[in-house]
C-alpha positions as CSV (number, residue, x, y, z in Angstrom):
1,X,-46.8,13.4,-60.0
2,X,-47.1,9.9,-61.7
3,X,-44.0,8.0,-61.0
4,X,-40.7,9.0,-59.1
5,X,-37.3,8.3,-59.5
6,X,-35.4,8.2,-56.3
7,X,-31.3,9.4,-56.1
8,X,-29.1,7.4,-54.0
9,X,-28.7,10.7,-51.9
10,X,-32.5,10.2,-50.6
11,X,-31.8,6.7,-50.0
12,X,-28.5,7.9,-47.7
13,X,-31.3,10.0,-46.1
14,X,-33.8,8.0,-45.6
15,X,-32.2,5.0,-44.1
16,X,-30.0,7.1,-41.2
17,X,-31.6,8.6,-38.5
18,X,-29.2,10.8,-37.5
19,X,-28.8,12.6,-40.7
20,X,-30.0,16.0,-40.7
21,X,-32.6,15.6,-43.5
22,X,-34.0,12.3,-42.7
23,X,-37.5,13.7,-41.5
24,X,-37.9,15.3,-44.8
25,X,-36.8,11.9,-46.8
26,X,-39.6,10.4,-44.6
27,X,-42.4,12.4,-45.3
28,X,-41.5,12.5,-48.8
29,X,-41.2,8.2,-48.9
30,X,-44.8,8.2,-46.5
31,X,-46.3,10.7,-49.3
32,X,-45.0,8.7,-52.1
33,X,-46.6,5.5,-50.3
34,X,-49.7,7.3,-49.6
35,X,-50.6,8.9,-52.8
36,X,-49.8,5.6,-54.5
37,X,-46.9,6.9,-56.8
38,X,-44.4,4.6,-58.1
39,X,-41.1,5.1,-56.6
40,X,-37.8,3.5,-58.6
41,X,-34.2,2.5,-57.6
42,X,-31.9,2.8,-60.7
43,X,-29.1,-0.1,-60.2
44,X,-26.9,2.6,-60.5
45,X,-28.2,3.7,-57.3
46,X,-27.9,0.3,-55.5
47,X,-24.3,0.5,-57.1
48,X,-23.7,3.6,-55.6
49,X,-25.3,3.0,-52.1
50,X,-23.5,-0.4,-51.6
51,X,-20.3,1.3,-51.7
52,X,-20.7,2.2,-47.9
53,X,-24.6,0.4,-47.3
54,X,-25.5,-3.3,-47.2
55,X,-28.6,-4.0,-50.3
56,X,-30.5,-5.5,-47.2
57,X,-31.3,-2.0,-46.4
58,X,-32.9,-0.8,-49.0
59,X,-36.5,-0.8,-49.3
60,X,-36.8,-2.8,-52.1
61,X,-40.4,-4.0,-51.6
62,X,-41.9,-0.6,-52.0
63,X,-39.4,0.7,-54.9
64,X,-39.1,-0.9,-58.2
65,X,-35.6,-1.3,-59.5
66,X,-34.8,0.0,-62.7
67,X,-32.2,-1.6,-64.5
68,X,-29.9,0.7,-66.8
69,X,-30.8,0.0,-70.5
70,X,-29.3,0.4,-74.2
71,X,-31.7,3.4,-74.3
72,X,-30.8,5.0,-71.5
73,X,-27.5,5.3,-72.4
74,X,-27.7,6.6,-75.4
75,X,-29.4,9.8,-73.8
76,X,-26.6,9.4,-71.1
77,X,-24.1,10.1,-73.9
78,X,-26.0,13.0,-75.2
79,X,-26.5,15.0,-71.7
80,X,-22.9,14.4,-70.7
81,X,-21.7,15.6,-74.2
82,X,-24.0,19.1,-73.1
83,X,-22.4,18.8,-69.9
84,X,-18.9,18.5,-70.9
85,X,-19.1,21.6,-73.1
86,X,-21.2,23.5,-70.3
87,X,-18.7,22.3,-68.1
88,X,-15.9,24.0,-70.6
89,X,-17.0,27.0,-71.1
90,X,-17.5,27.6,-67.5
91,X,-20.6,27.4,-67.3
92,X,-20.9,25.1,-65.0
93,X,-18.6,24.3,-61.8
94,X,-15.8,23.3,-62.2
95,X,-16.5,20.2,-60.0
96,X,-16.6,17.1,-61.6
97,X,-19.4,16.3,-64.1
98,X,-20.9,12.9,-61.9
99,X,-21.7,10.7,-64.7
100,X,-23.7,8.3,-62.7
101,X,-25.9,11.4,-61.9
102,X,-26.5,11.8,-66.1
103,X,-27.3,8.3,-66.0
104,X,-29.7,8.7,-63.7
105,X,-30.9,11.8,-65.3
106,X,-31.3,9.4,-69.1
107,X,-33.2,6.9,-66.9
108,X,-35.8,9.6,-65.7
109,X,-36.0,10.8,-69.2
110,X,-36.8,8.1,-71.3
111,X,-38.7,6.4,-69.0
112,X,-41.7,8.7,-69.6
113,X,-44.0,8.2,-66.8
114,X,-41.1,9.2,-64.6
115,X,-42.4,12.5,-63.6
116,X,-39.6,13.4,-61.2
117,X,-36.2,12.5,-59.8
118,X,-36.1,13.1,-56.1
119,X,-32.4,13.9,-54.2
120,X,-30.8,16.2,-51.7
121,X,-27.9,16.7,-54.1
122,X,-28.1,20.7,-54.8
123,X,-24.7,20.7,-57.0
124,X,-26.5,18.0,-59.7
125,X,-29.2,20.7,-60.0
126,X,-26.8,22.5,-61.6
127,X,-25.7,19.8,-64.2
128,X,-29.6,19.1,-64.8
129,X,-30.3,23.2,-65.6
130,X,-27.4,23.0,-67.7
131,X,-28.8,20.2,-69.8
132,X,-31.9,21.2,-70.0
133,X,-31.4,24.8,-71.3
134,X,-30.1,22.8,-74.8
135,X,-32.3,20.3,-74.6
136,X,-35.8,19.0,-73.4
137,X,-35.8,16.9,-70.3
138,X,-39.5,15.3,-69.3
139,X,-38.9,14.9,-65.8
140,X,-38.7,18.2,-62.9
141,X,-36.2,17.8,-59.6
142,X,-37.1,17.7,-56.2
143,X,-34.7,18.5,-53.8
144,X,-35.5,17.0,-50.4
145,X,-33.5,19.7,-48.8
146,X,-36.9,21.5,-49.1
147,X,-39.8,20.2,-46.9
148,X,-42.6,18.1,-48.8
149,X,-45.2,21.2,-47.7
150,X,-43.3,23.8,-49.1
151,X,-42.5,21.7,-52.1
152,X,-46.2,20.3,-52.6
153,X,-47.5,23.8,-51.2
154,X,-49.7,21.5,-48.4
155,X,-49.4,21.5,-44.6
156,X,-49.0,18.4,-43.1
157,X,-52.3,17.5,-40.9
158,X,-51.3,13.7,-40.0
């Protein structure tokens, strides 16, 4: 793992105590720290999360922030295109095709040291298998739903 992206569903995790996966968000952000991997916020994210959060809350002085670019947008126009024809043909859900989550998805892509994009989403799991059975993505999900040991394949001695 060199350098993480992470969705503004970890960050909903992460910053309330009372959610039912925050322990998980915080071993994965404490491993992150630990192991020295660069974590990034996509504005989209802060977008996203000031819809309900303040920015204040965000850990912005262990997360770079990762401004949407001309690049990434042009991959964001290619996955949604596979997703909108996925999403046709019923192969996918017919639940709406998030568009900020393809955004995210371009970001982890062409940003190449991105290794992975960390969420608790399941349902854009669905969106990113769909994509990447037409194309190649270079980046792998981790679903925060699953514990960092059973996701790293370490127990947790600390």
């Amino acid at each position: 793992m060199h350098k993480v992206l992470l969705d503004t569903s970890f960050f909903i995790r992460l910053l309330n105590p009372t959610d039912n996966l925050h322990q998980n968000a915080k071993e994965y952000f404490k491993h992150f720290l630990q192991k020295e991997i660069e974590m990034y916020c996509s504005t989209i994210s802060v977008a996203e999360y000031c819809v309900r959060g303040h920015i204040n809350e965000l850990p912005l002085r262990e997360v770079r922030i990762l401004p949407f670019n001309f690049f990434h947008a042009i991959d964001a126009g290619k996955f949604a295109k596979i997703a909108y024809v996925q999403k046709e043909s019923k192969q996918l859900p017919n639940r709406a095709v998030v568009l900020n989550d393809i955004k995210l998805f371009a970001q982890a892509h062409f940003e190449k040291d991105i290794s992975h994009f960390v969420t608790s989403d399941g349902e854009c799991s669905k969106i990113y298998n769909s994509i990447k059975v037409e194309t190649e993505i270079s980046f792998e999900i981790i679903n925060i739903t699953n514990s960092l040991s059973s996701t790293l394949g370490e127990l947790p001695f600390d």
